[in-house]
C-alpha positions as CSV (number, residue, x, y, z in Angstrom):
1,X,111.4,89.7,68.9
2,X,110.8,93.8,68.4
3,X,112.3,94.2,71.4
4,X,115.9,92.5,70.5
5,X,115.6,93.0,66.2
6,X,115.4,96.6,67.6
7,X,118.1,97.5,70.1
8,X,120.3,95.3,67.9
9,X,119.6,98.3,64.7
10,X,120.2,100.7,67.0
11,X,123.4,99.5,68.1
12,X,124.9,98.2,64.7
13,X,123.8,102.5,63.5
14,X,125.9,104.1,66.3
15,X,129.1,101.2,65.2
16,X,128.6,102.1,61.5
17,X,128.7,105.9,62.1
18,X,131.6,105.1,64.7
19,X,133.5,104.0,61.9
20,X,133.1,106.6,59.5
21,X,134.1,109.0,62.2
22,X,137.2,106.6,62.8
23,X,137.9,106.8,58.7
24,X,137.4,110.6,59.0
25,X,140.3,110.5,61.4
26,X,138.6,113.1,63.7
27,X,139.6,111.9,67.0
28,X,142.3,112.9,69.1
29,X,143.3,115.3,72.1
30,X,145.1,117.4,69.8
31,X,142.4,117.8,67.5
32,X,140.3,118.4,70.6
33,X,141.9,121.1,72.1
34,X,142.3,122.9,69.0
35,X,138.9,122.6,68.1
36,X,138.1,124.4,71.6
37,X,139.6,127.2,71.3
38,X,137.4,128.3,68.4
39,X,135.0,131.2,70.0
40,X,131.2,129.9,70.6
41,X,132.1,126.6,70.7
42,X,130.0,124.3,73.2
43,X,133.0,121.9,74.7
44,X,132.1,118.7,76.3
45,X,133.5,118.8,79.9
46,X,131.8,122.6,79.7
47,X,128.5,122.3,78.1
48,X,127.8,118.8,77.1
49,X,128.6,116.5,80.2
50,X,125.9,117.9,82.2
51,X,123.4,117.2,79.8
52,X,124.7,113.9,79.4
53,X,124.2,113.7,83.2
54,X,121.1,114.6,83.9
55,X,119.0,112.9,80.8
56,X,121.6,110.2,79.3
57,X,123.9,108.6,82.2
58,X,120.9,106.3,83.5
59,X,121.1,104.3,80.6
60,X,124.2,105.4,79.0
61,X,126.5,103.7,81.3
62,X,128.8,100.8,82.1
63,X,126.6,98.0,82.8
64,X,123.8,99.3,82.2
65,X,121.2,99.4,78.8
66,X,122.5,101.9,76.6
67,X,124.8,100.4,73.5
68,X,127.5,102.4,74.8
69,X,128.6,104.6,77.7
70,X,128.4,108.7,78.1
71,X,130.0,109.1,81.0
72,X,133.9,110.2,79.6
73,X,135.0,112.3,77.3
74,X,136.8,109.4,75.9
75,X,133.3,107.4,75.6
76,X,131.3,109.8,74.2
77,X,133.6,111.3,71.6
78,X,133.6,108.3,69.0
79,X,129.6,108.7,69.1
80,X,129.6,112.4,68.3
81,X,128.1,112.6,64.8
82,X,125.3,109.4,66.0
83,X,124.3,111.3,68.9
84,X,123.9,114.5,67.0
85,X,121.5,112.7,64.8
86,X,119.5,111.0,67.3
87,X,118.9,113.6,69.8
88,X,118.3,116.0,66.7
89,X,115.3,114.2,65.9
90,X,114.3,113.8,69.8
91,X,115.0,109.6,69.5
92,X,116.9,110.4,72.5
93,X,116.8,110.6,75.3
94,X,113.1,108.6,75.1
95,X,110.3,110.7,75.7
96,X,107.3,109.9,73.8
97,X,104.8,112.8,74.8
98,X,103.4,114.9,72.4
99,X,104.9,118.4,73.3
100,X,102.5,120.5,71.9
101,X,98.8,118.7,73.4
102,X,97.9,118.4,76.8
103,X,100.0,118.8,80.0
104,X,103.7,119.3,80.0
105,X,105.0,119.0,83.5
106,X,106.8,116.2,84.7
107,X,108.8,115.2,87.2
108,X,110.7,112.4,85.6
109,X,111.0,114.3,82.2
110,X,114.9,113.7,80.9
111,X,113.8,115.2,77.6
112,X,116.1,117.8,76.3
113,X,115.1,121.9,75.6
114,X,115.6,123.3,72.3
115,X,118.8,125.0,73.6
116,X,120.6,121.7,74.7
117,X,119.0,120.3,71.6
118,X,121.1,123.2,69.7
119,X,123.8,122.6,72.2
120,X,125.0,118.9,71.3
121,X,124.6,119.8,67.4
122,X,126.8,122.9,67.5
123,X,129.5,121.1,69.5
124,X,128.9,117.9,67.4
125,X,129.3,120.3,64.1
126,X,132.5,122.1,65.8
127,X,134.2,118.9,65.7
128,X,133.2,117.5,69.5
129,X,135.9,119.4,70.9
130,X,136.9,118.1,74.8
131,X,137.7,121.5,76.1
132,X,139.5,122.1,79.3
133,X,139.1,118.7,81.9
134,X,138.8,121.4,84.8
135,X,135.5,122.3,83.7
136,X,133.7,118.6,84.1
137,X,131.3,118.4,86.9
138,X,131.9,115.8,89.0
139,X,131.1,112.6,88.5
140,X,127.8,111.2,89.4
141,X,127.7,108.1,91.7
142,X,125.7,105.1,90.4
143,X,124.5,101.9,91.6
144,X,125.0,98.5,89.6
145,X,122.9,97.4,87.0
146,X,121.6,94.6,88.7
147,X,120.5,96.5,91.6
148,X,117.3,99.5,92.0
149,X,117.3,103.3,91.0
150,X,116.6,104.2,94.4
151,X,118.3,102.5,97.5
152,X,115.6,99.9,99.2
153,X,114.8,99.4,102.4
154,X,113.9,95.5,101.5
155,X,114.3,93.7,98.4
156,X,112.0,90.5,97.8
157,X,113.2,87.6,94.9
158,X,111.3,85.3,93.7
159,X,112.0,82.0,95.8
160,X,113.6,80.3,92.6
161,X,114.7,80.8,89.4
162,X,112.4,79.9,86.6
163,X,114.1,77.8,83.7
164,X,112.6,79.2,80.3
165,X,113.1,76.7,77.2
166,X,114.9,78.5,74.2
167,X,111.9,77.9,72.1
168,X,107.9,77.8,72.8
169,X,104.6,79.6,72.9
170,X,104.9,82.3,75.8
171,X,103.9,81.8,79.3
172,X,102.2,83.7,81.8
173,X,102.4,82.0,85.3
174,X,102.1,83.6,89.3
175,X,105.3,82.6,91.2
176,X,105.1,83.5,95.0
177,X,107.8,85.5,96.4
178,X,110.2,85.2,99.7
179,X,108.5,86.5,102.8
180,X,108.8,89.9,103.7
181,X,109.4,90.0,106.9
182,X,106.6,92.3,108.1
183,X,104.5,92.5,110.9
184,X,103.2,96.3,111.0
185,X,101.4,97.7,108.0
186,X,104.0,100.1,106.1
187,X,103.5,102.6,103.9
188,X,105.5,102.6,100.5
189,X,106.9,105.3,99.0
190,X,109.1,104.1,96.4
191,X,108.8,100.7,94.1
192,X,110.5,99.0,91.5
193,X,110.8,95.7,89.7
194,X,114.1,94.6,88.8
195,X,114.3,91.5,85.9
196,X,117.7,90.3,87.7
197,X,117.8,87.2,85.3
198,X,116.5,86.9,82.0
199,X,115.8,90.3,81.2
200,X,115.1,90.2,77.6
201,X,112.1,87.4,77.5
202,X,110.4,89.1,80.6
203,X,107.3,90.7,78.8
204,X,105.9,92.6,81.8
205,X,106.0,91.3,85.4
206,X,103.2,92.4,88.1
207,X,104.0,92.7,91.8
208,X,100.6,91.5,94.1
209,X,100.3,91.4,97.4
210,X,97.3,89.3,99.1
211,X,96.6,89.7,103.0
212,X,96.8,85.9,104.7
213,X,93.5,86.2,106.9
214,X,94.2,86.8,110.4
215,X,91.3,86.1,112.3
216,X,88.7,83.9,111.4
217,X,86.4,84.9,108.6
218,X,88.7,87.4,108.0
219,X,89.5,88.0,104.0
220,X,91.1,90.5,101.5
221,X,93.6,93.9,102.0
222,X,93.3,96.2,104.4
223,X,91.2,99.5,104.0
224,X,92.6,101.5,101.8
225,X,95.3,99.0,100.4
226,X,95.9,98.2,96.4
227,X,96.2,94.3,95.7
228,X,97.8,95.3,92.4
229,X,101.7,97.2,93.6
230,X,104.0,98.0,90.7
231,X,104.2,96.7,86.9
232,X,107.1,95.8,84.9
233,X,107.4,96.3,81.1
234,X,110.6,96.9,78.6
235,X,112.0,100.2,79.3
236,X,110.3,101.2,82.6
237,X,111.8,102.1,85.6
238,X,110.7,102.3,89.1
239,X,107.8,104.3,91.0
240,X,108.2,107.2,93.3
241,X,104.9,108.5,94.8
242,X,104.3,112.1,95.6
243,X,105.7,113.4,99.2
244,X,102.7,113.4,101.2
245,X,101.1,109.5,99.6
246,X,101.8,106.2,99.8
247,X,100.9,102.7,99.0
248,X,100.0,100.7,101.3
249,X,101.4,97.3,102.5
250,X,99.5,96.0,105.1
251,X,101.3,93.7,107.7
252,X,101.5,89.7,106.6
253,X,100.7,90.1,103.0
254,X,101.8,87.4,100.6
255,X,103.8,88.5,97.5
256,X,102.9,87.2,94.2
257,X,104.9,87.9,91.1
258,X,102.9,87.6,87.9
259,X,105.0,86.7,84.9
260,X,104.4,87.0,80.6
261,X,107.5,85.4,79.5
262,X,108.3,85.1,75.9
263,X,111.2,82.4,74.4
264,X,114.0,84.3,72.7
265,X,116.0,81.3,71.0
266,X,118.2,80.4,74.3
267,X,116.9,78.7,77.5
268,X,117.3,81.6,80.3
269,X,117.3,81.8,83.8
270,X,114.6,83.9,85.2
271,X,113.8,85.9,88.4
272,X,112.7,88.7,89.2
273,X,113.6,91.2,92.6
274,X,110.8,93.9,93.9
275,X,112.7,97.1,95.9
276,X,110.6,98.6,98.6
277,X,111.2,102.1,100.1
278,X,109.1,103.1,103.0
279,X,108.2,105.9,105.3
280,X,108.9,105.4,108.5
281,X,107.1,103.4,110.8
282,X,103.9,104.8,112.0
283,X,103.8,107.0,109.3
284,X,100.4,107.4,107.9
285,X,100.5,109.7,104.8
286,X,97.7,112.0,103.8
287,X,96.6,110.5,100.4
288,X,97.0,106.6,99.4
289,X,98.2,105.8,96.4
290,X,96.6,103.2,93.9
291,X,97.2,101.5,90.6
292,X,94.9,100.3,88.1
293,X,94.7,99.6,84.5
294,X,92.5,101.1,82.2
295,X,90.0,99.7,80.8
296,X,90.6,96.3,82.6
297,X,92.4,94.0,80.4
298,X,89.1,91.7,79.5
299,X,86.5,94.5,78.9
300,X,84.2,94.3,75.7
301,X,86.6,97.4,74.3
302,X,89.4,95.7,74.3
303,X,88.1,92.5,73.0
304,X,86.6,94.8,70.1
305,X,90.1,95.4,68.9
306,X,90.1,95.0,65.3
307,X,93.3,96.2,63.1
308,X,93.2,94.5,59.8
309,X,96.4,93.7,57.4
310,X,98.1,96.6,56.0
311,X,95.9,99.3,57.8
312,X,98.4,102.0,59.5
313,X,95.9,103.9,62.1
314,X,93.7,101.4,62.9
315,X,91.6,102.8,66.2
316,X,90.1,101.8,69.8
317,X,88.1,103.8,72.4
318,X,87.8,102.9,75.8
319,X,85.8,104.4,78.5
320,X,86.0,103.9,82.0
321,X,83.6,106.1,84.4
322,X,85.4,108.0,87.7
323,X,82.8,107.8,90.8
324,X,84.6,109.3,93.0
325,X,86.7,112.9,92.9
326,X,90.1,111.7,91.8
327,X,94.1,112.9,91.8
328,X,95.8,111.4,88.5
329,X,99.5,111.2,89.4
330,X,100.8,109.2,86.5
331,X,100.1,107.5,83.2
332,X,101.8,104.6,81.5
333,X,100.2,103.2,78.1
334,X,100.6,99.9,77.3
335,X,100.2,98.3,74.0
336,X,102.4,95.8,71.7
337,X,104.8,95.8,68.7
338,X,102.2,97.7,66.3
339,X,100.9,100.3,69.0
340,X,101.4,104.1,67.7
341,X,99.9,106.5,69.7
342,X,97.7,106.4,72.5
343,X,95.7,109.5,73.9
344,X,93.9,109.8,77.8
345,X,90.9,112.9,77.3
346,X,88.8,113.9,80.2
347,X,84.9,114.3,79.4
348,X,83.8,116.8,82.1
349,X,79.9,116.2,83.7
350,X,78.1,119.7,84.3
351,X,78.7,122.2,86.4
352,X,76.4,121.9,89.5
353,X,73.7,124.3,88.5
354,X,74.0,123.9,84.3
355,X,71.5,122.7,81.6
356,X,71.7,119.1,82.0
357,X,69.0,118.1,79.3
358,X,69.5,114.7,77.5
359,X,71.5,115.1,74.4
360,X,70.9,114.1,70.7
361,X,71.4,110.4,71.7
362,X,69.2,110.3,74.7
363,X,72.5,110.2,77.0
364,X,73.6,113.3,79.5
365,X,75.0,116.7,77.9
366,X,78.6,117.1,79.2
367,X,80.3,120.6,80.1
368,X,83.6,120.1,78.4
369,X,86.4,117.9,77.3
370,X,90.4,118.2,77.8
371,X,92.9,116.1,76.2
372,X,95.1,115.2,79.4
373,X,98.2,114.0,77.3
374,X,99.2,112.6,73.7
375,X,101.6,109.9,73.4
376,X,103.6,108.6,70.3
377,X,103.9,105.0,71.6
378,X,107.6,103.1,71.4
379,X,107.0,99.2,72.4
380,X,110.8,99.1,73.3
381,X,110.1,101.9,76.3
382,X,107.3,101.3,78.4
383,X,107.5,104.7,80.2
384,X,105.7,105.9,83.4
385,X,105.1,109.8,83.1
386,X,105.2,111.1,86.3
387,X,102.8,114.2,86.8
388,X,104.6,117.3,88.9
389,X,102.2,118.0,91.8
390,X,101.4,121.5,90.7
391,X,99.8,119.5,87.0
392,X,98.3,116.2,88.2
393,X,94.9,116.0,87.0
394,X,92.0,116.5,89.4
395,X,89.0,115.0,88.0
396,X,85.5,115.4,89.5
397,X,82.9,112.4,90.7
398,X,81.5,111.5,87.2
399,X,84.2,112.6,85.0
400,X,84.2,109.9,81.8
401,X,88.0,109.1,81.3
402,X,88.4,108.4,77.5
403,X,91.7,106.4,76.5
404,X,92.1,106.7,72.3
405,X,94.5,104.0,71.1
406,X,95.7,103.5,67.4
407,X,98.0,100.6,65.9
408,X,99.4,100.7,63.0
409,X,99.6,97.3,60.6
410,X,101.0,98.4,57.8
411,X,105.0,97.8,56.4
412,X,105.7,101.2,57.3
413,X,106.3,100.3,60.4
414,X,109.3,99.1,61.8
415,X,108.5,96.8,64.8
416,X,105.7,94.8,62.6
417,X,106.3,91.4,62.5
418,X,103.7,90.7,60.1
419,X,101.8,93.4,58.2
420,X,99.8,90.7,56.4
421,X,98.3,89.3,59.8
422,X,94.7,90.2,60.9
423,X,95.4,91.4,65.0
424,X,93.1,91.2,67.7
425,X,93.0,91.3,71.6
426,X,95.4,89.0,73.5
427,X,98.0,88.2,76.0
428,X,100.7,87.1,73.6
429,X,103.2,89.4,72.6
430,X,102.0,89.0,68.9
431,X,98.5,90.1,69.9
432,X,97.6,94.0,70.6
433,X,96.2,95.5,73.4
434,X,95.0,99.1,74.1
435,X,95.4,99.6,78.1
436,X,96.7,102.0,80.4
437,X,97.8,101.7,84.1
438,X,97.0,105.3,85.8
439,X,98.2,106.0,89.6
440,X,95.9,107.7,91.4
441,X,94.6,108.8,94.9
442,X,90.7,109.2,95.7
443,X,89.8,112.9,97.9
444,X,86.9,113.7,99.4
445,X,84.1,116.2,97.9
446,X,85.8,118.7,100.1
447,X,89.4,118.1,99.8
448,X,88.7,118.2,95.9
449,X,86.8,121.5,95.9
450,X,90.2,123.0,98.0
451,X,92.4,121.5,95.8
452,X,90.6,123.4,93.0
453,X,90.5,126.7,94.7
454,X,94.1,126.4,95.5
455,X,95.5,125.3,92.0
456,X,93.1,128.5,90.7
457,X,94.9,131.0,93.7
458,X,98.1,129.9,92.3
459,X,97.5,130.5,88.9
460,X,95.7,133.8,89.7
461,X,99.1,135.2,91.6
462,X,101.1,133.6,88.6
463,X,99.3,135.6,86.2
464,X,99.4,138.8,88.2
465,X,103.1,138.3,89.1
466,X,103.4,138.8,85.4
467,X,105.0,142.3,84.2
């Protein structure tokens, strides 16, 4: 219910402010133009559209999520004095990393800059003036929302709809998929899951893909392949791997859509569409990709969740052990209506060579620790934050990932449906969890050891570059 109870505040704010800017009698092209011609003045077709572009037009669209549409003048104009106010406190666009710990380059970062922050206020403050129409960029092209952010080479359904009654406890169910089709093992380069029906009771979705055995006594994947694909939660879009990996599909594997549906108060159609974009046949890229969550979902940590009634940072560790040198090319944190921030550190082992006497507790000493990233968790965006190649963590054989997860009980916060409630593990959408998935690619002891020395050369000749 967080999910709805919350988009439907968020909408009914930008129709009350629309109205006080309707009373104030501030719209207009005359008022407009005048208004652009005061010196300094950002103008929306100048300065303001292509900000709206690039971090606000996904959702911000017709058809698509957003409450309203960006894409005019004439749209975006009514929302002026709304928009000032939610960008100004970074609400929008949704980007929930902490900007100030760990790494800060992404590639699928919409977040605004301090100057376009500054930007949208002054030419919110100057009135919203239009300016002249010859200065809009032109307009971006943009699929429906029903179909993928990317252009697929196939797109799977499920093989029927599912019928969910308007009222019940949630399900969780696997529902095979339609066939796809292939008889060579392809590499995948871009996925997505698309809720095409019943969007709003589809908790999260998982895509899986089993191998039918093909000789006998034959079981399981290929090498190198990842059972688990792609995951689905509110708010997240699709995956796009980095230019040289892929996931692998291996030829006849059987699709499998895992479901956690949740009743919303109307019976709903459900089914759900996986996209698949693929390098081309043959293509065998240098690193595969994997998914996995972290811990897994039934490990003693997350059992040991424990946030008692009224208590607003209630917190969970989780460890998980890396045996093998390791390229970290996204994060997603998963938790439920009362998760608030959720941290991934990486506990270093010592260098080849160091003091590796026992410590205080009779376990290893450990060179150092680094807090990867920081995020203040919103359960209506489930985002993937997509590492830029040049920051994707590289993490050596025995490296201790620790995941730091706090929920917060208490009336202060807004998507609690029950402050007084005692809340432990579980799959319902009224239980907690304290997960993330990470994507990640395994390297040899050698390729890791280059991959260090290069990422060091490049930060050498950065530094030296410098006047």
């Amino acid at each position: 219910m967080a999910t709805v109870k919350t988009r439907r505040s968020f909408r009914r704010a930008f129709v009350a402010a629309a109205g006080v800017v309707a009373m104030c009698g501030s719209s207009g092209a005359g008022f407009a133009w005048a208004q652009s011609s005061r010196s300094g003045a950002p103008t929306f077709s100048r300065d303001v559209a292509p900000i709206f572009q690039r971090s606000c037009e996904r959702c911000h669209r017709p058809g698509s999520i957003g409450p309203m549409s960006l894409v005019t003048y004439q749209d975006a104009r009514p929302w002026a004095r709304s928009i000032k106010a939610r960008v100004a406190s970074r609400e929008m666009p949704p980007w929930h990393i902490d900007r100030h710990v760990g790494i800060q380059s992404f590639q699928n970062d919409p977040s605004l800059s301090d100057a376009e922050i500054q930007t949208i206020v002054k030419w919110a403050d100057a009135g919203a003036p239009q300016g002249s129409p010859a200065d809009m960029p032109s307009s971006l092209v943009w699929a429906a929302e029903d179909q993928f952010s990317f252009k697929p080479d196939l797109i799977v359904h499920l093989k029927k709809d599912i019928m969910l009654p308007a009222f019940g406890s949630d399900q969780w169910m696997n529902v095979e998929m339609e066939d796809t089709g292939l008889t060579e093992d392809r590499y995948i380069q871009q996925i997505e899951i698309k809720p095409l029906k019943g969007a709003k009771v589809v908790h999260h979705a998982n895509a899986i893909a089993r191998r039918e055995a093909v000789k006998p006594g034959e079981t399981g994947p290929s090498e190198g392949s990842s059972a688990h694909l792609v995951e689905y939660a509110v708010g997240k879009a699709g995956e796009s791997y980095p230019a040289d990996s892929g996931k692998l599909l291996p030829a006849g594997s059987r699709l499998t859509m895992n479901l956690h549906l949740h009743s919303y108060g109307e019976e709903a159609a459900v089914n759900t569409a996986l996209g698949f974009k693929f390098h081309p046949r043959g293509y065998v890229p240098r690193r595969v990709q994997y998914s996995r969550v972290m811990p897994n979902a039934v490990a003693e940590e997350q059992e040991a969740i424990d946030i008692p009634p009224g208590v607003p940072d209630a917190r969970t560790d989780s460890f998980n052990h890396v045996t093998r040198p390791m390229r970290i090319t996204a994060f997603q944190p998963h938790m439920h209506s009362r998760g608030k921030r959720q941290c991934l550190e990486a506990v270093y082992p010592p260098a080849q060579g160091s003091d590796t006497s026992r410590g205080p507790g009779g376990g290893p000493t450990f060179a150092r620790t680094e807090m990867i990233n920081c995020v203040d968790f919103q359960f209506n965006w489930h985002l993937q934050y997509t590492y830029a190649e040049d920051a994707q963590p590289l993490l050596p054989a025995g490296t201790v990932l620790h995941l730091i997860s706090w929920h917060d009980n208490s009336a202060n916060s807004k998507s609690n449906p029950d402050p007084t409630a005692w809340i432990g593990w579980g799959q319902r959408s009224t239980d907690e969890m304290a997960l993330a998935w990470m994507e990640f690619s395994y390297l040899t002891e050698d390729e890791y050891k280059a991959a260090i020395a290069e990422r060091r050369a490049k930060r050498t000749a950065a530094t030296q570059g410098q006047p």
